[in-house]
N, C-alpha and C positions, 0 to 999 in steps of 0.2 A: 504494500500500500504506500504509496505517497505521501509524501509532508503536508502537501494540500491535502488528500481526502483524508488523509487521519485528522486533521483539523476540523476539517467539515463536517465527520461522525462525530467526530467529539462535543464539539457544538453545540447538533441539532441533538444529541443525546441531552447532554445538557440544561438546554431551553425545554424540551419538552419533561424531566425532571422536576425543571425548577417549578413549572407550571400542573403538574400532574398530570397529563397529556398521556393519555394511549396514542397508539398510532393510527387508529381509528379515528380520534378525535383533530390528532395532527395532520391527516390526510383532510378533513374535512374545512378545517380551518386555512388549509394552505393550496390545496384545489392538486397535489401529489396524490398519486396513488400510497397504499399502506403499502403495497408491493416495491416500490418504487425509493420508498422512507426505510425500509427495512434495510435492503440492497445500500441506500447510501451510507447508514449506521453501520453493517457491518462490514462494510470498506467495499464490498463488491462492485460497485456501480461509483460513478465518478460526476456527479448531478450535469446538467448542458448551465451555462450563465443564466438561460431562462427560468429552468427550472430550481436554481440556486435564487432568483431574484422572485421567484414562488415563495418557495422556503419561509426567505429573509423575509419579507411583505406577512403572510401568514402568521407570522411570530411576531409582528410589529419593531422588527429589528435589523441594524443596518446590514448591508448587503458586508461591508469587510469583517464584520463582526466572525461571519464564516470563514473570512481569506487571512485576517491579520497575523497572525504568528507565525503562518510560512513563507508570509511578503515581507515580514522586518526584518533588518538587520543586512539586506541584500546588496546595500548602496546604489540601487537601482529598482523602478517598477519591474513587477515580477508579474507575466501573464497569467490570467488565470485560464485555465481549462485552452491550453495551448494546441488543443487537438480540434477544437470548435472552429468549423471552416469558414465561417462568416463574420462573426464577429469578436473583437478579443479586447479584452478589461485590464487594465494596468492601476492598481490603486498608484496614487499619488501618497497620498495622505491615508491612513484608515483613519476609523470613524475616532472623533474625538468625545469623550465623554463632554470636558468643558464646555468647547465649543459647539457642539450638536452638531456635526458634520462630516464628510467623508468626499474626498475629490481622484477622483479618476480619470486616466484617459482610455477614449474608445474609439477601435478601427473599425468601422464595417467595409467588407472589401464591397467587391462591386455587385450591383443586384442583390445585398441584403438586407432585409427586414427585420427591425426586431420589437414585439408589441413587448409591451411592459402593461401589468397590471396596479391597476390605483393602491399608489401608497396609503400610510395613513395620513387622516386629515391632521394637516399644517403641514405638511414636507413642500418644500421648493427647489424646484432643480435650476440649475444657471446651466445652459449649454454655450459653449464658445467654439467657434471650427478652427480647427488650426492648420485643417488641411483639405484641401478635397470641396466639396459642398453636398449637403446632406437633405433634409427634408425630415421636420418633425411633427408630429402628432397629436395638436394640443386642441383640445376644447373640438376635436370632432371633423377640424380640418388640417393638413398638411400645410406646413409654412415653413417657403424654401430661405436656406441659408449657405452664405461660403466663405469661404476664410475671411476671417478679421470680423464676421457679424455673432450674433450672440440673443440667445434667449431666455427669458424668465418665465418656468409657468409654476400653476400650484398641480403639484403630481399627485393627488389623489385623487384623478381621475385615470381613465385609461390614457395611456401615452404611448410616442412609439417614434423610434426611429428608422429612418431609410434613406439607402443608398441607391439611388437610381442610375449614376453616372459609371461609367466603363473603368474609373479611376478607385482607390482608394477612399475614402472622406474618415478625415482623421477627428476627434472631441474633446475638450474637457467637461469631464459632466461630474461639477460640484452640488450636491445635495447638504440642505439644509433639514434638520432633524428640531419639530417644535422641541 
């Protein structure tokens, strides 16, 4: 098992512990199969970014809360789920207790989609492109952006990003945590 999915099991063991959570109750709260939760607990299965931003979302908890101890210490962003052919997550920062936040960069290559479901109410995402041009998801319509532009929404709604262009389109996507 890897650094990352030992982290990942360990975790969502964890969270669902601290909360008293059957797997029953955590597939239902997180929209995972119990098949699916099980597999990741016991190291067999390696979650997709989507299904890890299920997870985290379900728990009411941040997305590096899962990645953090195998991305510190690296001197560098450490990809997460490096096998995912579409799109790929580099925490910047993990989540800070103080500051209620966590800042990431995200590549989607070309021709991909990715829907994100509604965080909890008060999360704010800041999107910045630093590369490429992209197309995000807010309030029901796509609103195109390209390097050097940047946006603000409140993500507890469905959100989603996409690459339509033959290029790369590279992100910062800092989240903010009420």
């Amino acid at each position: 098992m890897t650094a990352l999915a030992k982290q990942i099991s360990e975790t969502l063991k964890t969270l669902r512990k601290e909360r008293g959570w059957s797997l029953d109750k955590t597939a239902l709260e997180t929209g995972v199969s119990k098949a699916m939760l099980g597999q990741i607990e016991r190291g067999e299965s390696s979650p997709t970014i989507a299904t890890l931003w299920k997870i985290a979302s379900g728990f009411n908890a941040s997305f590096s809360q899962f990645i953090a101890e195998s991305t510190q210490g690296t001197g560098k962003p450490k990809k997460v789920h490096p096998s995912d052919k579409n799109i790929r997550v580099s925490p910047i920062f993990p989540y800070d207790e103080r500051l209620k936040c966590e800042i990431f960069v995200i590549e989607l290559l070309p021709s991909c989609e990715h829907q994100s479901l509604p965080h909890k109410q008060g999360v704010i995402e800041h999107v910045i492109v630093t590369e490429g041009k992209l197309e995000v998801l807010v309030n029901g319509n796509w609103k195109p952006l390209k390097k050097g532009q940047g946006l603000r929404f409140d993500a507890h709604q469905e959100h989603g990003y996409r690459n339509l262009s033959p290029k790369r389109a590279t992100f910062i996507n800092f989240i903010h945590y009420p």
